[in-house]
Every structure is written in structure tokens, then in C-alpha cells.
C-alpha positions as CSV (number, residue, x, y, z in Angstrom):
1,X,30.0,-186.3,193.7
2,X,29.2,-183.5,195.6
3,X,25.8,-182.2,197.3
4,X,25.5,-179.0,198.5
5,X,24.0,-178.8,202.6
6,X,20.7,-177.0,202.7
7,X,23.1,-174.2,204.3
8,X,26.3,-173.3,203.2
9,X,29.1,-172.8,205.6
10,X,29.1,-169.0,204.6
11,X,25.1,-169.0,206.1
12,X,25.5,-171.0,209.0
13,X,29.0,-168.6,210.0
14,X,27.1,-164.7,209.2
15,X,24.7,-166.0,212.7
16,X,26.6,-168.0,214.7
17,X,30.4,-168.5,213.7
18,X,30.9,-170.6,216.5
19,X,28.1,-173.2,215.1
20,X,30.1,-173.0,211.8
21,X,33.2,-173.7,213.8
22,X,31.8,-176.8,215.6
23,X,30.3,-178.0,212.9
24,X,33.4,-178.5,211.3
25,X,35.2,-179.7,213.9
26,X,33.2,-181.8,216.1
27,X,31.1,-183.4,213.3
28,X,32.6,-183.2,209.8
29,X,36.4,-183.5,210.9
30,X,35.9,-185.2,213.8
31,X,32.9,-187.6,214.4
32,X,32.6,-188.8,210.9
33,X,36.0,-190.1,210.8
34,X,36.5,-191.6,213.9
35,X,37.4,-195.5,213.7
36,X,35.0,-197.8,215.7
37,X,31.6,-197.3,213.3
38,X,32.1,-197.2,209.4
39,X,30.9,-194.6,207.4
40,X,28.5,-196.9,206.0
41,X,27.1,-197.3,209.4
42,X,27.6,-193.5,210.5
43,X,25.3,-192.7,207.4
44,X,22.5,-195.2,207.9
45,X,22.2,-193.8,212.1
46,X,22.1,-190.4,210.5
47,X,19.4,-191.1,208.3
48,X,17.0,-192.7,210.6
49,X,17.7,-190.1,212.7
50,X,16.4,-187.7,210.5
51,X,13.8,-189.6,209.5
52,X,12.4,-190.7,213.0
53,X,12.6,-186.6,213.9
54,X,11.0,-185.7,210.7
55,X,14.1,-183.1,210.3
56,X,13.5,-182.6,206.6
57,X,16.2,-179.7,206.4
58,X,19.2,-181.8,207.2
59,X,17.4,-184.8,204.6
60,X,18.5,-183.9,201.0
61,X,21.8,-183.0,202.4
62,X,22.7,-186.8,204.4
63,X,20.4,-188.8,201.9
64,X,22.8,-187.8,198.9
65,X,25.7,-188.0,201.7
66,X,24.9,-191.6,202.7
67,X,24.6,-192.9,198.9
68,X,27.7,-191.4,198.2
69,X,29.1,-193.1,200.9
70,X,28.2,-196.7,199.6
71,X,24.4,-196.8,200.8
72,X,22.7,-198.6,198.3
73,X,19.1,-197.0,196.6
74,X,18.4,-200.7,198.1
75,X,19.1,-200.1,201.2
76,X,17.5,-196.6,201.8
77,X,14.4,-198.0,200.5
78,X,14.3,-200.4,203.1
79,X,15.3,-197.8,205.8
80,X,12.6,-195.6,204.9
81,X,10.4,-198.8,205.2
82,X,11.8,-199.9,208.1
83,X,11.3,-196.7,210.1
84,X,7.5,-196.2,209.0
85,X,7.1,-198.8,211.6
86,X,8.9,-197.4,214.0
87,X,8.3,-193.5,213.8
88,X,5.0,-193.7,211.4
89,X,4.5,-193.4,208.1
90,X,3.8,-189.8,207.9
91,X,7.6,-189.7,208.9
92,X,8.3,-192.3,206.4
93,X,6.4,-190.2,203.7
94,X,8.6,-187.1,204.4
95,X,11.3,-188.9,203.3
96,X,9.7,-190.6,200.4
97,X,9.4,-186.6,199.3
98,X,12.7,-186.0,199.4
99,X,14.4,-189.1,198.2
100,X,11.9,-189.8,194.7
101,X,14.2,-186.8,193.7
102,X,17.7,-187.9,194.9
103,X,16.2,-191.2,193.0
104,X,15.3,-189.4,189.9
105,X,18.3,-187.5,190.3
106,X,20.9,-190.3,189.9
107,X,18.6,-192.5,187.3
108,X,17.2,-194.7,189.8
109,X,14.2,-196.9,188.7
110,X,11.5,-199.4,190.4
111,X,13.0,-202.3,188.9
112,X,16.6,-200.8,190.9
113,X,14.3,-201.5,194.4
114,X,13.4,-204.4,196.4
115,X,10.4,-206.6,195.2
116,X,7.6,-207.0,197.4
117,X,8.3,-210.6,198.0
118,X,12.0,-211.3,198.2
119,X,13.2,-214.3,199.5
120,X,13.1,-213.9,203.1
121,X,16.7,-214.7,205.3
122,X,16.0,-217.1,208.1
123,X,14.7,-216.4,211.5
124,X,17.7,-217.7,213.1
125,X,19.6,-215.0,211.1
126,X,17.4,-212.1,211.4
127,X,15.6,-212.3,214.4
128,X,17.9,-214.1,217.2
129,X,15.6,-213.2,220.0
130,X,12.0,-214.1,217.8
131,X,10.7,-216.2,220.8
132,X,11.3,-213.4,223.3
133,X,9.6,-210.8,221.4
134,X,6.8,-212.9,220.7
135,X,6.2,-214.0,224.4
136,X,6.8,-209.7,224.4
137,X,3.6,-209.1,222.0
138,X,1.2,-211.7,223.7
139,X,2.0,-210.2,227.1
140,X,1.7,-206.7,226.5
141,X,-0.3,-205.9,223.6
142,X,-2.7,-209.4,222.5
143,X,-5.0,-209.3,225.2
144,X,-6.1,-205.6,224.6
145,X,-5.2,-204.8,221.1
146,X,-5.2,-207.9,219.0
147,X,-4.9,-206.2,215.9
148,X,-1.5,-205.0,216.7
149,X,-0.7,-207.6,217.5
150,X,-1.3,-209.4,214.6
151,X,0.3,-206.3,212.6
152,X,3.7,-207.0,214.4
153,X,3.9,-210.5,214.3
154,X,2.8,-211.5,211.0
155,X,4.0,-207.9,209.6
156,X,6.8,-206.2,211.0
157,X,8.9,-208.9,212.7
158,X,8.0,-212.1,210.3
159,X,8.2,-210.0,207.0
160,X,9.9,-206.2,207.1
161,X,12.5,-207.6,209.3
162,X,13.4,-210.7,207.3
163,X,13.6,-208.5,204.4
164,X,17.1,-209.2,202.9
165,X,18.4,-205.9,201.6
166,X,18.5,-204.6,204.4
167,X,20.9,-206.6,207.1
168,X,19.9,-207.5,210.5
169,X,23.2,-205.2,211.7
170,X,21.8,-202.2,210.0
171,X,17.8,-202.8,210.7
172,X,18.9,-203.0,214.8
173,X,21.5,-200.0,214.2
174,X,18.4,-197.8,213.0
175,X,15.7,-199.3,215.0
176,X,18.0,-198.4,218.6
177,X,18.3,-195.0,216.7
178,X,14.8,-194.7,216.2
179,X,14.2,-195.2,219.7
180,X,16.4,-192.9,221.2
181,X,16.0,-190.4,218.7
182,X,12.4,-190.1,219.6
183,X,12.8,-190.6,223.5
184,X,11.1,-194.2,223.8
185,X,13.2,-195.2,226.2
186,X,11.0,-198.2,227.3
187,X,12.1,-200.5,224.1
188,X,16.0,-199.4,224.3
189,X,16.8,-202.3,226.4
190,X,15.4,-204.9,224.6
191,X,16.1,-203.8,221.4
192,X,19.9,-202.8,222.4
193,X,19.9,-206.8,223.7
194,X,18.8,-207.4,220.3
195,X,21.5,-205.7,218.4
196,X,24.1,-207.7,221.0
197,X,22.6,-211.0,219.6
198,X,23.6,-210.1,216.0
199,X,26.9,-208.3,216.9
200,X,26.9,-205.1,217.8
201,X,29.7,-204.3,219.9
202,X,29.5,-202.5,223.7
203,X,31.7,-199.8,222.1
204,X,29.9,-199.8,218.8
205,X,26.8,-198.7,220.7
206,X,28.6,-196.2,222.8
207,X,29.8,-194.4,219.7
208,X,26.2,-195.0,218.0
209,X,25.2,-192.7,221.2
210,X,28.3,-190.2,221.2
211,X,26.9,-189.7,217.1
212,X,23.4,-189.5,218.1
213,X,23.7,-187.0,220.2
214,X,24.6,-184.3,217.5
215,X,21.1,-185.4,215.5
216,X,19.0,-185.7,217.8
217,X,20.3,-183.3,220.9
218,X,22.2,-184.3,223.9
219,X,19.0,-184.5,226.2
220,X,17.7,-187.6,224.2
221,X,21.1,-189.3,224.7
222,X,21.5,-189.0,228.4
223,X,18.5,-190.7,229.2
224,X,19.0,-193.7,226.9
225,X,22.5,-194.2,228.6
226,X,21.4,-196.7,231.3
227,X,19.0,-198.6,229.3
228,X,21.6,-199.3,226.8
229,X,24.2,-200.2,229.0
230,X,22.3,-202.4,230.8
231,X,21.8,-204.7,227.7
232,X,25.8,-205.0,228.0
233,X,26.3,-205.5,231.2
């Protein structure tokens, strides 16, 4: 199956045929096909990328990319979730507008999504560092905005994050991509210790960066460098 980009070659080469060049050759030829991150996992950075930027022009284009790459309707359902936590759900709802047609598109229906109450996977499993971030929440955001709080505890970590069609690789591969992507460099640490705890490799994360940095713009990456190495020190 084949999806046409919101630009064609031809377009992007009559104003800048060296953009049409690189584009080829540094992300199509190139960055998508080098070894260390799957496709699979190339697709789901690139989508939380776009989504966590609200870059709506690049959306139809990788949403249709990534399912034709083995995402599941599953899994970007959960993704989109996922990142209305962590880039707000006016972001999240950009996507919803663009992916009810890919959806409709390729005969997906509700009863094809995740239930509201799925059978959670453990803590253990999902949330390695659970005591950390908790002793996190009740230092830094109880005593002056309990209601947050509450929202991320009982909410975000103890129910979108245990959510099972969405593995714990992929929720702390787009979640260290929604960070950088949006320049929130203050949570890459933890969050990149995080995605050690459930397996992410040094180099996996270096090429998670070396990708990112084509999505979201070089400047975002450089910053986020030390942060994330210091998780794999």
C-alpha cells in the first residue's frame, strides 16, 4: 500500500532541489533503514514527534507510513492517548483529525480499539521506577497543586501507562520523544533512566536522537544530549 506525502518529490525539488535531494538521501535511503532501531520503532518516534509538534502536514503521510509498517490501529490509539498527556490534548486532538480518516480509510471500527478497562500489566512490568516517580510527584507537585497530583498518580502513571496495547518499550520511546521534541529538557533524565529500566539500549537512544533530529530540528537535539547521556552513564 502506498500513501502519497503531502508533497510530492516533484514539489518539494521546483523550490529547493537540494531539500529533495536530502530528503532522499539522509532520511528515506538512509535513516529509515539503518540497523539499530526497527522500523516499527522508527515509526512510532516519528509519530509522537509529529504529534507532540502539532506538525499536521507531515501527519497523514507517517500515520499511513507507520501502519503500513506493522503499527497496529491498536497501538496508535494508544500513542495518540499516550501523548495527550504529555503534549496536551489539543495536540492529541490534531491527530484524532487526521487519523478517524486513515481509520475509516482502511475499515477500522471501535470494537478494532482498546476498551476502556483492559486488563492492566503489572507495575513491575510497566513502571520499574513507580516508587521513584511517586516520591517525584509528592516532592515537587503535592504540596502546591494536589490535583495534579492526583491526575498523575491515580491517572497517568497507575492507568494510561499500564495500559497493555501499548508496551512499556514503546510508551518510554515516545514519551523521551515527546520531551525532546518539545524542548523539556528537565524530565529527559529521568525519563531516559526509565527507558534503561525496561531495555532501551545506550545506542538505541543515541540513534532515537540522530532520528529526532530530522522531526524536530537539530537545535532540540543538542540540548537533550547531556541529559540523556547522563542516564547511561
Amino acid at each position: 500500500m502506498s500513501h502519497k506525502s503531502a508533497l510530492s518529490p516533484e514539489q518539494i525539488y521546483s523550490v529547493s532541489p537540494t531539500l529533495a535531494t536530502y530528503t532522499k538521501t539522509l532520511i528515506s535511503d538512509d535513516m529509515w533503514n539503518r540497523p539499530i532501531l526497527s522500523k516499527h520503532d522508527r515509526a512510532m518516534i516519528t509519530v509522537a514527534a509529529l504529534i507532540a509538534r502539532q506538525q499536521t502536514m507531515g501527519m497523514k503521510h507517517y500515520f499511513n507510513l507507520a501502519m503500513d509498517l506493522g503499527v497496529s490501529a491498536k497501538e496508535m490509539s494508544e500513542v495518540v492517548l499516550h501523548m495527550a498527556f504529555y503534549a496536551g490534548w489539543s495536540n492529541a486532538f490534531a491527530a484524532v483529525d487526521i487519523l478517524k480518516d486513515i481509520f475509516a480509510e482502511r475499515g477500522i471500527s471501535p470494537d478494532q480499539l482498546p476498551t476502556l478497562e483492559p486488563e492492566m500489566l503489572p507495575m513491575s512490568q510497566a513502571l520499574p521506577d513507580n516508587d521513584f516517580f511517586m516520591g517525584l510527584i509528592d516532592q515537587n507537585i503535592r504540596s502546591f497543586v494536589p490535583k495534579l497530583a492526583d491526575n498523575s498518580t491515580d491517572v497517568l502513571y497507575h492507568q494510561v501507562w499500564l495500559r497493555p496495547d501499548l508496551n512499556p518499550r514503546d510508551r518510554n520511546l515516545i514519551s523521551v520523544t515527546a520531551l525532546i521534541a518539545q524542548g523539556l529538557y528537565d524530565f529527559v533524565t529521568v525519563y531516559s533512566l526509565r527507558a534503561k529500566a525496561v531495555g532501551i539500549s545506550k545506542e538505541e537512544m543515541q540513534e532515537l536522537l540522530a532520528h529526532l533530529a530530522f522531526y524536530a530540528g537539530t537545535p532540540y537535539i543538542v540540548p537533550a544530549i547531556p541529559h540523556v547521556a547522563k542516564a547511561y552513564e
